[in-house]
N, C-alpha and C positions, 0 to 999 in steps of 0.2 A: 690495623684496619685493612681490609682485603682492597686491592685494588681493581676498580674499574673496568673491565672491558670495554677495547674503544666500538665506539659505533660508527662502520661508515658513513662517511658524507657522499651522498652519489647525486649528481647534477643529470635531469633530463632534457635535453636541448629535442624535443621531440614536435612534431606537428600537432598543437594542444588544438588546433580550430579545425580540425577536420576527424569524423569517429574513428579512420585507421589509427592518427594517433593516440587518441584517448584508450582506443582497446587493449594498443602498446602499453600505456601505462597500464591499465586493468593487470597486464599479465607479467608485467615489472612489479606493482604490488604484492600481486600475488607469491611469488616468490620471495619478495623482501618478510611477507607474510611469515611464511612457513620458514625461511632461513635465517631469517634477521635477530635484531633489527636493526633495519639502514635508517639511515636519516638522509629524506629524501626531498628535492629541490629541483621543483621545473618550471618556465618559464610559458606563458602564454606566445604563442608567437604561430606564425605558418611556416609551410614547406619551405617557402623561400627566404625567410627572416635571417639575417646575416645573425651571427651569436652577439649575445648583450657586449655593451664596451666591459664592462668591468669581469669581464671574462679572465683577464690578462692578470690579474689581482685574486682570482679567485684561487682560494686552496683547500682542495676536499680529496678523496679518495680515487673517483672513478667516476665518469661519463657513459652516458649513452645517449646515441643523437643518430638524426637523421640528414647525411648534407649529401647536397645538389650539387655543390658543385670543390673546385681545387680551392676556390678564395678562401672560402667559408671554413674547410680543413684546415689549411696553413697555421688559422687563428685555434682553431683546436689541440691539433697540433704542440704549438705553444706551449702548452700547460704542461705538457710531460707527465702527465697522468694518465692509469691505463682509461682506455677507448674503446668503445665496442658502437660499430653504426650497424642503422638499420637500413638494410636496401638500399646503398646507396650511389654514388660514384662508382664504374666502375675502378677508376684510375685511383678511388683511394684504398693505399695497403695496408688498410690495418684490420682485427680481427671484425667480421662482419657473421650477422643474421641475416640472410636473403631468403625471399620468395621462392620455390624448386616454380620456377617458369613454366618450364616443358610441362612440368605435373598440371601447371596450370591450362596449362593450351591442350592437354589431351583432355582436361577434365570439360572444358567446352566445346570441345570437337565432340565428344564422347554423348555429350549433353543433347546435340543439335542432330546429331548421327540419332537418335533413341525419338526423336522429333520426328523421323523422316524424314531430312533433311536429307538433299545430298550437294549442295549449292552454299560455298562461305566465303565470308568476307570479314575484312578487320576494320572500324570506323575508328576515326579518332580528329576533333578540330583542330588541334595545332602538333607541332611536333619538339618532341625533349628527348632527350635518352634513354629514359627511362620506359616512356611509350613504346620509340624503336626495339626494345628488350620484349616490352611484351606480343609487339604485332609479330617478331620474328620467331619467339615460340610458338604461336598460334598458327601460322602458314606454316612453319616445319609441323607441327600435329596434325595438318590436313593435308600435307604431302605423305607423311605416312598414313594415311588414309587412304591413300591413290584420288585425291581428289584436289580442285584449282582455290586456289587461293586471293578473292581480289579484295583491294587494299585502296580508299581512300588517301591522296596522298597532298596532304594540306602546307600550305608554304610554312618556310621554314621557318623558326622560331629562335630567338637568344633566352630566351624565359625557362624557367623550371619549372613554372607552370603558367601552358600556355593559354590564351586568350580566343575567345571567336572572333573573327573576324565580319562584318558582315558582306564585306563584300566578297566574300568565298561562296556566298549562297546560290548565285548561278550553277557555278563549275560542282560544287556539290550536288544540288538538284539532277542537273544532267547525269551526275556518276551513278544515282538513286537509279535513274530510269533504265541506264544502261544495265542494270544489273540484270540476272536471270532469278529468274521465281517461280516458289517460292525458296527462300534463302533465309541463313539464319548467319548472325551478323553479331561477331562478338566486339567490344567496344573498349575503349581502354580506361574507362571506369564508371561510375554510376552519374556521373556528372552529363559524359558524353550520350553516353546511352538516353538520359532524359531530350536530351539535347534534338537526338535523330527521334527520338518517338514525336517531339514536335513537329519538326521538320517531315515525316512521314505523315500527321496529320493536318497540316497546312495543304497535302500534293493529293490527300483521296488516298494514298498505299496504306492497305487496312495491314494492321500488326494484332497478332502472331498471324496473321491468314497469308498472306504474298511477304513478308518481310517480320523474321521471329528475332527480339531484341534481346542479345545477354547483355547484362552490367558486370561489374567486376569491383569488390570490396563492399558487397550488400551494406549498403547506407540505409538503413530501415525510415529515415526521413523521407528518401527522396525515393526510392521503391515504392514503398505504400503509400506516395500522395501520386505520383503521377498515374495517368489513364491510358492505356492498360496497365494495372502494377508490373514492376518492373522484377521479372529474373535476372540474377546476382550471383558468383561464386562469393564464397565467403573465402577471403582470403586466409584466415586465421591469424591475424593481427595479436590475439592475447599469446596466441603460442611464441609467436616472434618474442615480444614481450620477454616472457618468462625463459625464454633460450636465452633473450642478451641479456638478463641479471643473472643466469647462472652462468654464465661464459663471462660476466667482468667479475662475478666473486671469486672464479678462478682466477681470475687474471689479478685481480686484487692480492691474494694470498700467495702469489708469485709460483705459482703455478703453469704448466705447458697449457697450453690453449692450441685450436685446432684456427686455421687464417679464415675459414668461410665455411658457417654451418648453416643448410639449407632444411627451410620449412615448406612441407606441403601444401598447397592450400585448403579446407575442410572440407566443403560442399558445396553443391548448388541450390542456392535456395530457391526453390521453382513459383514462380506468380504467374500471372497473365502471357505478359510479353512473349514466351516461348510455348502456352499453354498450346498445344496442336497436334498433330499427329498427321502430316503430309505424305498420303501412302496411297497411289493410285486407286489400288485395289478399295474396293468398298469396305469388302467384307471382312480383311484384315484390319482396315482401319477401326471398324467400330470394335473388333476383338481386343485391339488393346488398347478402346480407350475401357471397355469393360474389365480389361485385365488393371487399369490403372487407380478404377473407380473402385472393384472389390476384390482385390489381390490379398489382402489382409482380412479376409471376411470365410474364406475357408473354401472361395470357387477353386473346381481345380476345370483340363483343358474338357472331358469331355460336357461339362455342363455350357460352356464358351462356344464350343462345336455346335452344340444345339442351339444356341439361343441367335447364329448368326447365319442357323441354315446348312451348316457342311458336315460331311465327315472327319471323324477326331486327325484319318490317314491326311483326305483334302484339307486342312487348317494345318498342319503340322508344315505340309509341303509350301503351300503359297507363305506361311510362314518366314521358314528358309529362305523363301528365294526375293520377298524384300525386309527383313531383318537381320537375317542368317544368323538366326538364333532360334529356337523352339520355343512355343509358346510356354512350357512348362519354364522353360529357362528367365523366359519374361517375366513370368508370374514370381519366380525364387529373386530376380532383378529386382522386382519393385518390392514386395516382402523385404530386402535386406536393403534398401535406401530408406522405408520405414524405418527398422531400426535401429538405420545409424544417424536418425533424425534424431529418436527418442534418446539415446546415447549421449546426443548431444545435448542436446538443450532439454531432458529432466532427470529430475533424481531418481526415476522407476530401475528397480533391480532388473536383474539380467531377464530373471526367469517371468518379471511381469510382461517385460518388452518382448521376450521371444512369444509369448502367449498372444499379447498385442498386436504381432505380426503373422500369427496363425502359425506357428511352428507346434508339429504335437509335443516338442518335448524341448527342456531346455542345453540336452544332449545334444539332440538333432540340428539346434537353433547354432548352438556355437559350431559343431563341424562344419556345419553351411558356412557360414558367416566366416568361418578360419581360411573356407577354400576359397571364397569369393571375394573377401578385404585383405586377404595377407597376412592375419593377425585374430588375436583370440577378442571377443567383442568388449571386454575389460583393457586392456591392452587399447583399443582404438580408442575407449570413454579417457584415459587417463592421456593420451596422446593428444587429443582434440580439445577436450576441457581445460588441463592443467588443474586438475583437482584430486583431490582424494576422496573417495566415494564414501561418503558420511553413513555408517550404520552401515554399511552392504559388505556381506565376506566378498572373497576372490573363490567364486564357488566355480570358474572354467577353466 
């Protein structure tokens, strides 16, 4: 009688009550999907939830978890089973999946800069380490910018996840006021960000118009109920996911592992809150909100020239001198954040999306797209998604 192949037992100690963790699972399944199969075991609990007592008792293959802090490790630890956390302590050594930070704080400086913005700030109500991680990517990506960086700085916290306070709402209010405007104000997650767009509508400071709001880990609950919806990077949660089930099957099969493999974050998902275009000029402003409305329609710059009164020479110039980029290049800009929208989030073949994005060809569509992502557009769908593209060749 043929024997058995065993099936791992793998334990998820992950944030089940909030969507970053759920997605984590999403991209943990998905691999256990395509590789397995594991046999798979997680617990409801939050970020801060110490690990269940019978932790100590348990005996399975391999962990993946999220801990906050040295306690909560110690008892992980314990079991002497391989380990793989996500994002977590710095202070714990064992093999980790992290956020690429910096990726993250250019991708919203990047975001706010394409706003007209030239004025940022980092909000956040209480403070953990976690935060401090992301406010100090974020001011380093606007000092490479050549631009000032100011920072709400809320009393200090022993929590993992911190709390409002109310009595912080004076000294916050005043920080609001002081600010210059308008400004665009990245947040340390879509919790907070809700948070200031209250607090901006309580004081009369209209958003996106004098104060533009990023959120950070698009929570599509809390985005799309609050007023203005709320702009979010997507931090790519499933991809994390899917990196620490393939880094503990290694580690499972006693294999070399790498100590910290960092994920990008995917995109910004753009709503209300940052919906603007802050740009002295008039007549540049209304060219790229028309470049942003039919970029994908097959305008190219001199039909743009004409319709906002200039010459193709005069639009190119005033261009340059508050974007410093060319309008054609704006136009190929938003074109290729369409397609890496449709990349993302649908099953359309390459050559329907380069179509969809007004490319004449789907030649033309991936060279663009190779010089300007870094990567061939199959290549970013299978990076982003964690999928296998069902029925589509690798035609790029």
């Amino acid at each position: 009688m043929p024997r058995l192949s065993h099936i791992p037992h793998v334990l998820l100690l992950v944030d089940t009550a909030a969507p970053f963790g759920r997605s984590v699972i999403q991209g943990i399944g998905r691999y256990a999907l395509e590789n397995g199969p594991w046999s798979i075991q997680f617990v409801y609990r939050a970020l801060d939830s110490l690990p269940p007592q019978w932790l100590k008792q348990w005996r399975g293959d391999g962990i993946i978890s999220r801990t906050v802090n040295l306690k909560q490790a110690k008892m992980l630890w314990a079991t002497k089973v391989p380990l793989v956390e996500l994002h977590s302590h710095p202070k714990i050594g064992v093999p980790q999946v992290r956020i690429d930070l910096m990726m993250e704080g250019r991708m919203a400086v990047d975001h706010l800069l394409n706003c007209g913005l030239r004025q940022f700030a980092f909000f956040n109500y209480g403070e953990a380490w976690w935060i401090t991680l992301h406010r100090e990517a974020f001011c380093q990506a606007v000092k490479e910018r050549e631009h000032d960086c100011h920072s709400y700085q809320p009393p200090a916290s022993v929590r993992s996840v911190p709390a409002w306070r109310e009595s912080q709402r004076p000294g916050l209010i005043k920080w609001l006021r002081s600010l210059p405007r308008p400004i665009g104000i990245f947040t340390a997650g879509d919790i907070h960000a809700a948070f200031l767009l209250d607090i901006c509508r309580e004081n009369n400071v209209a958003v996106p118009e004098e104060m533009a709001i990023l959120g950070m880990g698009n929570d599509s609950v809390i985005c799309e109920t609050v007023r203005p919806t709320l702009s979010s990077i997507d931090v790519g949660a499933r991809h994390m996911g899917y990196e620490a089930a393939k880094l503990l099957d290694r580690m499972m099969a006693g294999k070399a592992t790498k100590d910290i493999i960092y994920v990008s974050p995917s995109h910004v998902v753009v709503r209300q809150s940052t919906d603007l275009v802050a740009i002295e000029d008039a007549d540049v402003a209304q060219a790229v909100r028309i470049i942003r409305e039919s970029a994908c329609t097959g305008i190219d710059v001199a039909h743009i020239a004409e319709q906002v009164g200039l010459s193709r020479r005069g639009l190119e110039r005033r261009f340059r001198q508050y974007l410093g980029r060319s309008p054609k290049a704006e136009i190929m800009r938003i074109r290729i954040e369409h397609a890496k929208m449709l990349m993302v989030q649908t099953d359309q073949t390459s050559e329907s999306i380069a179509r969809k994005s007004s490319f004449s060809s789907l030649e033309y569509f991936t060279r663009v797209f190779r010089r300007m992502v870094g990567m061939r557009p199959q290549a970013y769908r299978k990076m982003r998604r964690i999928s296998r593209d069902l029925g589509e060749t690798d035609e790029d």
